[in-house]
N, C-alpha and C positions, 0 to 999 in steps of 0.2 A: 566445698563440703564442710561439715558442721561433723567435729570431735571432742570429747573429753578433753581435756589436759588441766595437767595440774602446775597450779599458778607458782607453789612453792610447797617444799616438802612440810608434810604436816598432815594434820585430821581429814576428816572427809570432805570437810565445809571447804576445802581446798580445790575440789575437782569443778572443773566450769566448761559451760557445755560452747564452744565457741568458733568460728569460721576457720579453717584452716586451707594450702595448699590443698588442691586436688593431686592425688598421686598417677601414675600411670605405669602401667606392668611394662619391664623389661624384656631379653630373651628368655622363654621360660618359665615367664610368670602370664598372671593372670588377673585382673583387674575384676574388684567382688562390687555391687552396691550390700551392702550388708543389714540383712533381717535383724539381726540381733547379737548379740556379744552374751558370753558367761562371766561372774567374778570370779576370779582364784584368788589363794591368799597368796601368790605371787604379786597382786595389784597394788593388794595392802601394802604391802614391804615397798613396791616399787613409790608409792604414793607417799610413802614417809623416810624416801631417800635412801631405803636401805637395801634396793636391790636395784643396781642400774638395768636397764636392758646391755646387750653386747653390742662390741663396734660395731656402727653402720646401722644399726637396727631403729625404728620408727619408735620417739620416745611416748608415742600416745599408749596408754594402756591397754592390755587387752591380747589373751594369748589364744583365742581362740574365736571361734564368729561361725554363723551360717551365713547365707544367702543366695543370690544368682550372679551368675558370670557374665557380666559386664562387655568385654575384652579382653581377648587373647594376646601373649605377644607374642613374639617370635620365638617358629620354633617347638609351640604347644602344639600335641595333639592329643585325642582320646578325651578331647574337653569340647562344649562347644558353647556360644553365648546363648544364654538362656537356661542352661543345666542350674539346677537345683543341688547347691553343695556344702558341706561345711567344713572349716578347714582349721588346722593345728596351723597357730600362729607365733613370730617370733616377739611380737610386739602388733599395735594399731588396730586392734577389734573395735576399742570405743569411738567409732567412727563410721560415717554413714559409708567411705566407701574404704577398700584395703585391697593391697597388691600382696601378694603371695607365691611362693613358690609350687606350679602345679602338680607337682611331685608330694606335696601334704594337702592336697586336696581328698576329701571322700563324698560322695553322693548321699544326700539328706537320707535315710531308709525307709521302702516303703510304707504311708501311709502315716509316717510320721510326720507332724507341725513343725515345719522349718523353726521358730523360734524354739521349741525344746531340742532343736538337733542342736543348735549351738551349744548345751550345756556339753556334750559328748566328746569333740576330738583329744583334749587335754586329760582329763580322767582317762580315756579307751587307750592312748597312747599309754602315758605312764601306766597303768598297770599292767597292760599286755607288753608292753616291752620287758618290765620288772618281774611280774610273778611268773610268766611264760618265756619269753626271750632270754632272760638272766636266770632265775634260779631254777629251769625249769619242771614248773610246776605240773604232776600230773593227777590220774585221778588212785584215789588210794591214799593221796597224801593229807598232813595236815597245813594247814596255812592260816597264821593268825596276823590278824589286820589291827592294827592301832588306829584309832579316831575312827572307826565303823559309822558315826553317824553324819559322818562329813562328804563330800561330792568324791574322792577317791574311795573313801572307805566303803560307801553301798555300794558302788559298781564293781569295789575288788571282791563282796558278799557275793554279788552274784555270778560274776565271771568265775569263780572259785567253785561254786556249785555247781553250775553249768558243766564244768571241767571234771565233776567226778571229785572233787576233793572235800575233807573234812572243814568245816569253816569257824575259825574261833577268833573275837572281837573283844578290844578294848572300848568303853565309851563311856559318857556321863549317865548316870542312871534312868534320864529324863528320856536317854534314844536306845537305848536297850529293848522295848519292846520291837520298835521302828526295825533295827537290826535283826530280829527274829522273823520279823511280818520275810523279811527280805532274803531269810535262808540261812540268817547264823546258829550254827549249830550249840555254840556255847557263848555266852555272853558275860566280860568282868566289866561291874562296874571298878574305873580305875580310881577311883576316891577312896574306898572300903574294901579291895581285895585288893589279891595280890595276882596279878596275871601267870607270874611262874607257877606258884603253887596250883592254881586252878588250872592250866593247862597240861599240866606233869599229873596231875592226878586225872585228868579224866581223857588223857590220850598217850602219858609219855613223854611228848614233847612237839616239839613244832617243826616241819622240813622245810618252810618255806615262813619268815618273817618279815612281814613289811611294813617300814616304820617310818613315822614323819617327825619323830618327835629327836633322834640324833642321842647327844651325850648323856641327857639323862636317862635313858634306857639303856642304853647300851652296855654295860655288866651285865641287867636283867636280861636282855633277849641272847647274848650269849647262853644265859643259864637255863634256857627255854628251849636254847634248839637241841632238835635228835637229832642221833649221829649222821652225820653228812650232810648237816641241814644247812642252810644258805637265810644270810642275815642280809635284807636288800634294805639299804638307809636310802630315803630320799626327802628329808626334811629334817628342819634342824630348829623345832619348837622348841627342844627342848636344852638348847646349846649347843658349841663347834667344837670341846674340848672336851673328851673322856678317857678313861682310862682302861686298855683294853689286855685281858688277863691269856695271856699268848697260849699260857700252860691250858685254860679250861677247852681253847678253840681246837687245839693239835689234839687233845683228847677226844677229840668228840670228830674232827677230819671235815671242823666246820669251814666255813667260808661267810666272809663279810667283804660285802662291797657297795658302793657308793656312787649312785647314779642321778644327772640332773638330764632334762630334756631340752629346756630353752638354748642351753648354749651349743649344743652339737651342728656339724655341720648340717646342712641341707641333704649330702650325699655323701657314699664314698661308707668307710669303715664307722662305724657308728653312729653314721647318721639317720638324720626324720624320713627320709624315702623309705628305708628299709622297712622301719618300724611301721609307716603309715601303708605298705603293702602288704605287710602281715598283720596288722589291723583289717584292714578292708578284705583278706579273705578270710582268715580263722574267725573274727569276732562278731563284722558285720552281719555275718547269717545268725549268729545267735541273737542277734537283736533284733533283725526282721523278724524271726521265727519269736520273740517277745522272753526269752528265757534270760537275759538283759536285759533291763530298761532303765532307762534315763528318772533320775530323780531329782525333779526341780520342784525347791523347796516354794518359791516363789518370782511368778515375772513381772517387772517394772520398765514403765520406760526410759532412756537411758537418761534424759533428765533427770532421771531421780536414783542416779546412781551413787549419791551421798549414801543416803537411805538404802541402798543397797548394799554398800560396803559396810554400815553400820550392822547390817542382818548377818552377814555372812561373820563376824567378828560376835555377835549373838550364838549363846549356850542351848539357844533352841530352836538352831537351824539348822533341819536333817537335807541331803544334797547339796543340792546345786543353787543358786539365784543368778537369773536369767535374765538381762536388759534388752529390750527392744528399741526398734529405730520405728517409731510409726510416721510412716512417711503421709502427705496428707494427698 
């Protein structure tokens, strides 16, 4: 098979599209050819040495993929070859085929293009594990999203509304409308406002915060949430070290926690099975029913995933960017 890989830590002009080992599914797993791959800025990081994938794990990039199921291995059932799926990966989307765990597998949704399914499992997970599973979010509540015009931030717009909840965003001025088209209720730009101030005057405050950006907000979104609000960090734009004010949290009977998805086990207590079953029942009917949908800002083929990585690292890419395998 024919995969990505990065020749040495660096730029994009680093990624080269080149022959690799054919892989084969274990007990358990399930062996994809693969339609297409999504970029995360997890790829970035990994592409410039600064985020290894975990022990054992396939160092090709790529944390997510659709496609059809290839072979089974031992063991799988409730799958079959030829099913139409796409699946939350630990690593090896950028590659024509991938072995996976059948337990984070979910069925492409009706009448949707296998290639926009692969933008979905990574975004549907992290948010529905974070805003739903950890803080849990209901309807009534407020929930502000940081980076709104990014492939987590529009899906967590609309999964937030779908939910019944009030919906307020962070983002650059240029996707502020884009965040509105898609159900946000209030929009700062974060250049020229101030998100506490604007969220405290026109709700209160926030019950549910989710953030990508880490140390440098973190004062701010303490100062944001309503009493018993819950602070979910899952990104660290903004740095790994801050300073967190104990007295303002205990006032307020907040909660701050810190959650990644790559490294967790496959099963067992916090792990991808759980999250990918509560996915596939609470969320996926929102997304057949269309009250979720996938936002791909742009699809390439995977040869041109320089150029891919360069868009997604671009101030005026709202979702997701999409690579495909076009097979001939």
């Amino acid at each position: 098979m024919h995969a990505i890989v990065v020749s040495e830590p660096g730029g994009p002009e680093v990624l080269q599209w080149i022959e690799q080992p054919d892989p084969a599914p274990g007990p358990g797993q399930v062996l994809l050819d693969v339609a297409a791959t999504a970029v995360n800025r997890a790829d970035l990081l990994q592409r410039r040495g600064l985020y290894p994938p975990p022990p054992g794990a396939s160092e090709i990039l790529g944390l997510e993929c659709s496609g059809v199921i290839a072979e089974l291995g031992e063991g799988v059932s409730g799958w079959n070859v030829g099913d139409r799926v796409c699946a939350l990966l630990v690593g090896g989307g950028y590659a024509e085929q991938v072995v996976v765990a059948a337990t984070q597998l979910l069925p492409v949704p009706d009448g949707m293009d296998i290639a926009v399914a692969a933008s979905l499992p990574e975004i549907a997970c992290t948010v529905w594990s974070n805003v739903v599973m950890v803080a849990g979010l209901s309807r009534g509540d407020v929930l502000l999203v940081h980076g709104g015009g990014g492939g987590i931030g529009t899906h967590a717009i609309q999964v937030g509304k779908a939910l019944g909840a009030t919906v307020a965003v962070t983002a650059s001025a240029g996707k502020l409308d884009r965040c509105r088209e898609l159900g946000a209720d209030l929009t700062v730009d974060y250049r020229s406002q101030d998100f506490v101030t604007e969220v405290k005057k026109a709700y209160g405050g926030a019950n549910v915060v989710l953030d990508n950006m880490g140390a440098a907000y973190l004062s701010r979104n303490i100062d944001v949430l309503a009493p018993d609000g819950t602070l979910v960090v899952i990104g660290m734009q903004g740095g790994t070290k801050g300073e967190l004010n104990i007295g303002k949290l205990l006032a307020k009977r907040g909660k701050v926690t810190a959650t990644g998805l790559r490294g967790r086990p496959d099963t067992g207590k916090s792990g991808k099975a759980a999250i990918v079953t509560a996915v596939r029942e609470h969320l996926w009917p929102l997304i057949e029913e269309a009250k979720v949908q996938p936002i791909v800002h742009a699809e390439l083929p995977i040869t041109e995933a320089a150029k891919a990585h360069e868009m997604l690292d671009s101030p005026d890419t709202v979702g997701k960017v999409v690579l495909r395998i076009d097979r001939v």
